[in-house]
C-alpha positions in Angstrom: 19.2 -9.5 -1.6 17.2 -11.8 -4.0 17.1 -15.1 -2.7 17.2 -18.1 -5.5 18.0 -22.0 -6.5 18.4 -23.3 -9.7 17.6 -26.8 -10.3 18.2 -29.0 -13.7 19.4 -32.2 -14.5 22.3 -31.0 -16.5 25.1 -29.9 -13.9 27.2 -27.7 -17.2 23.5 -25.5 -17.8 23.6 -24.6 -13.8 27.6 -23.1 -14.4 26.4 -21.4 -17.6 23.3 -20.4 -15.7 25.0 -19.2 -12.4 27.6 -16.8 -14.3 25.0 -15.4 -16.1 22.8 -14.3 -12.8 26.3 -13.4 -11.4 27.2 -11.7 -14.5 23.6 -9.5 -14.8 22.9 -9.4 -10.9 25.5 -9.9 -8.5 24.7 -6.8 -6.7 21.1 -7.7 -6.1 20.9 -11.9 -6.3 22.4 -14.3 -4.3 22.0 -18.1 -5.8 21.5 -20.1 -2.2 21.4 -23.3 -3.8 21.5 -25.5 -7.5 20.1 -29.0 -7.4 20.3 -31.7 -10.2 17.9 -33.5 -8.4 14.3 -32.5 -7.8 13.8 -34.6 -4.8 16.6 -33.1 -3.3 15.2 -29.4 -3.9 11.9 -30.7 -2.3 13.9 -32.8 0.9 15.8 -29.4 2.1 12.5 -27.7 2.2 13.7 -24.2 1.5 11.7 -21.1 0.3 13.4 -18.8 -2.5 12.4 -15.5 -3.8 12.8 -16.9 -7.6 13.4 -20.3 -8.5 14.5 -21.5 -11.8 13.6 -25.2 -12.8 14.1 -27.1 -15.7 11.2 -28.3 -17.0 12.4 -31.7 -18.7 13.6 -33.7 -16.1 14.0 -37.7 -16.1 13.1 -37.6 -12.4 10.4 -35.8 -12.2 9.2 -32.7 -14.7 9.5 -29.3 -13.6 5.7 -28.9 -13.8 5.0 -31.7 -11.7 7.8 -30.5 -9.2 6.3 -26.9 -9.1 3.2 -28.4 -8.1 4.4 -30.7 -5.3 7.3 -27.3 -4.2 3.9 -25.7 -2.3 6.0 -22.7 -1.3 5.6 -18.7 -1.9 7.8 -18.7 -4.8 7.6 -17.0 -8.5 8.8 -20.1 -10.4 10.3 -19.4 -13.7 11.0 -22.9 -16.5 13.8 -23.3 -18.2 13.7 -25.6 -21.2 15.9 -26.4 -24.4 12.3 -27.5 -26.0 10.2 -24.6 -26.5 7.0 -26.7 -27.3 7.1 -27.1 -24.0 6.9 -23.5 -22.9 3.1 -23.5 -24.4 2.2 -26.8 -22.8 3.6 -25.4 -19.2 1.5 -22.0 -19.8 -1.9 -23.6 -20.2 -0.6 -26.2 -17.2 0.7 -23.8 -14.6 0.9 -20.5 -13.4 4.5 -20.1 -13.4 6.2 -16.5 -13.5 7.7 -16.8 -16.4 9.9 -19.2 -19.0 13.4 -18.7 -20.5 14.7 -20.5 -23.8 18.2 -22.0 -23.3 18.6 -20.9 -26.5 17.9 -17.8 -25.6 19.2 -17.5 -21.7 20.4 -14.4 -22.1 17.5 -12.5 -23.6 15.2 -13.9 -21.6 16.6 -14.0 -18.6 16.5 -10.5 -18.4 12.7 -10.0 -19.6 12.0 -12.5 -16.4 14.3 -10.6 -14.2 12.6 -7.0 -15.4 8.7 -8.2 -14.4 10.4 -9.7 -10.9 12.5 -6.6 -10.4 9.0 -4.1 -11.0 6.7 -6.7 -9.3 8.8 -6.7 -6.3 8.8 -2.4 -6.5 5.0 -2.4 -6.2 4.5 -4.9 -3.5 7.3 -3.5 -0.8 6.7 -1.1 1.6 7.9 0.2 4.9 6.0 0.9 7.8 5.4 4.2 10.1 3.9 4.8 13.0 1.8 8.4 13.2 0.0 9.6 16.2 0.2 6.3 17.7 -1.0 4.5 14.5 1.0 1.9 12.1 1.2 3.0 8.4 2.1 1.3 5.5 3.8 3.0 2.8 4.6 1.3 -0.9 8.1 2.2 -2.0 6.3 2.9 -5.3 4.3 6.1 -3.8 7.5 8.0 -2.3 9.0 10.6 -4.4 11.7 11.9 -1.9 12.2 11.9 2.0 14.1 15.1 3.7 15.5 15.8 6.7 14.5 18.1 8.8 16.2 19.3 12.4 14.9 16.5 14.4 12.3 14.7 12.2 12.1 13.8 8.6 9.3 13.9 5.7 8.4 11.5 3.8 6.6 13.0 0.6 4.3 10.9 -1.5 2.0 11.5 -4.5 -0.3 12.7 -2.4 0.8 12.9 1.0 3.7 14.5 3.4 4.4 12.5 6.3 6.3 13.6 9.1 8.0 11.4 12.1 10.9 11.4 14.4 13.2 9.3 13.1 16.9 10.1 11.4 17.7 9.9 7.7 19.9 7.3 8.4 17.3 5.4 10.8 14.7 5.1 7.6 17.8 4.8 5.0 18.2 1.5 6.5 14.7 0.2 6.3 14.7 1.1 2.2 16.4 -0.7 -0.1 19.9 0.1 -1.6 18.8 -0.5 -4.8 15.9 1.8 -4.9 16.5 4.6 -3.4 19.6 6.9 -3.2 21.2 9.4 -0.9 21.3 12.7 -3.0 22.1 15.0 -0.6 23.1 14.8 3.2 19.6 16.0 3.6 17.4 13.6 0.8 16.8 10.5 0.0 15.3 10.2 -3.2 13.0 6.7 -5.4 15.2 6.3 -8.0 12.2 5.3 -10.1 10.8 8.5 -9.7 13.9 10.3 -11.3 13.3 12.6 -14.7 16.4 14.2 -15.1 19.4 14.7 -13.1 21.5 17.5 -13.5 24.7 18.8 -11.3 23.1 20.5 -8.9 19.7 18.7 -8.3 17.5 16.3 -9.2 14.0 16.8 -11.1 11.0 14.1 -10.1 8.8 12.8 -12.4 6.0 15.0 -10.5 8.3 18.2 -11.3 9.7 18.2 -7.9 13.1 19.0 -7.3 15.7 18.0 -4.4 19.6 18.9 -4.2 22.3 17.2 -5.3 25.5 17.3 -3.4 28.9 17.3 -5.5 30.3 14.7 -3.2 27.0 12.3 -4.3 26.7 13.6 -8.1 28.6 10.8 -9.3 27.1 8.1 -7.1 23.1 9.1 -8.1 24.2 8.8 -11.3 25.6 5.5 -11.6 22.9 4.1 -9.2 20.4 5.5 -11.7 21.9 4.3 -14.5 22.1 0.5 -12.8 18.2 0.6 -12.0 17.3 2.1 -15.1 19.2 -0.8 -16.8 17.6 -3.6 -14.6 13.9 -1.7 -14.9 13.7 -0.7 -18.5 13.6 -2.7 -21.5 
């Protein structure tokens, strides 16, 4: 899950903010904490995934908060004023801004970059012939089954190691990839087309889809393809 805080002055924009996180991403966010005070944010010392902050505060700006936060954190501003969107760009390097006016819109725009960011940057990691690999979730097309091993199939690359489906379905995340097949595990990014009976992969590739998981690919597909695609 996406870890995140919401901090602003003005306790009625953190409800409307909240339900609107919950209403777009409740199956991937959860909001640990919402502050109206900045000192507050700073004196629990926490480190979120995303962190929205308003940038007009009376105790202390959002800009000069993000600078003092010191923590590995895409920080996104949230302002009723957008002059101040262009003054917090050429001040900052924040991820991103959202318009009150606009929460909605821009909210998701925000959520899209974080979403296809986050993509590119995971990976899991292997061990073959006694050596540790890294793999980006971003370069596997598909991982099968096989009787006591499974494949992990790349762009490029087939790698094989002893581990269960269900063993290296545990280390991926839900909302990435998806169990077509007793046998498959397939990027949900890398989908084309999915028809009854299989799958075809953006790199023509094609892997089986079971009846009892036809429904379930496709409405995980669906819910990525909404939260990845403009």
């Amino acid at each position: 899950m996406i870890k995140t805080a919401i901090c602003d002055d003005e306790p009625e924009f953190i409800l409307t903010m909240s339900a609107e996180l919950k209403r777009l991403y409740s199956d991937i966010i959860i909001i640990d904490s919402t502050y109206t005070s900045p000192e507050k944010l700073l004196n629990d010392n926490k480190q979120y995934d995303i962190l929205f902050l308003d940038i007009d505060m009376p105790e202390m700006d959002g800009m000069e908060l993000s600078d003092r936060y010191g923590k590995d954190t895409e920080i996104v501003f949230v302002t009723n004023h957008e002059a101040l969107v262009f003054k917090a760009y050429n001040a900052t390097d924040s991820f991103g801004f959202i318009r009150k006016s606009k929460l909605s819109d821009d909210l998701q725009s925000v959520m899209r970059r974080f979403l296809k960011l986050k993509s590119e940057q995971k990976s899991i990691t292997i061990k073959i012939n006694e050596q540790l690999l890294q793999i980006k979730y971003c370069d596997i097309f598909y991982i099968e089954k096989q009787i006591n091993h499974i494949i992990i199939h790349t762009k490029n690359n087939k790698y094989t190691i002893r581990k269960t489906l269900s063993e290296i379905e545990t280390m991926l995340s839900p909302f990435e990839f998806v169990r077509t097949h007793i046998g498959y595990l397939v990027n949900l990014d890398k989908i084309q087309l999915i028809e009854k009976k299989r799958v075809i992969l953006q790199n023509s590739n094609t892997v089986p889809v079971s009846r009892s998981h036809y429904k379930n690919v496709c409405s995980e597909f669906m819910k990525r393809s909404a939260l990845m695609n403009e």
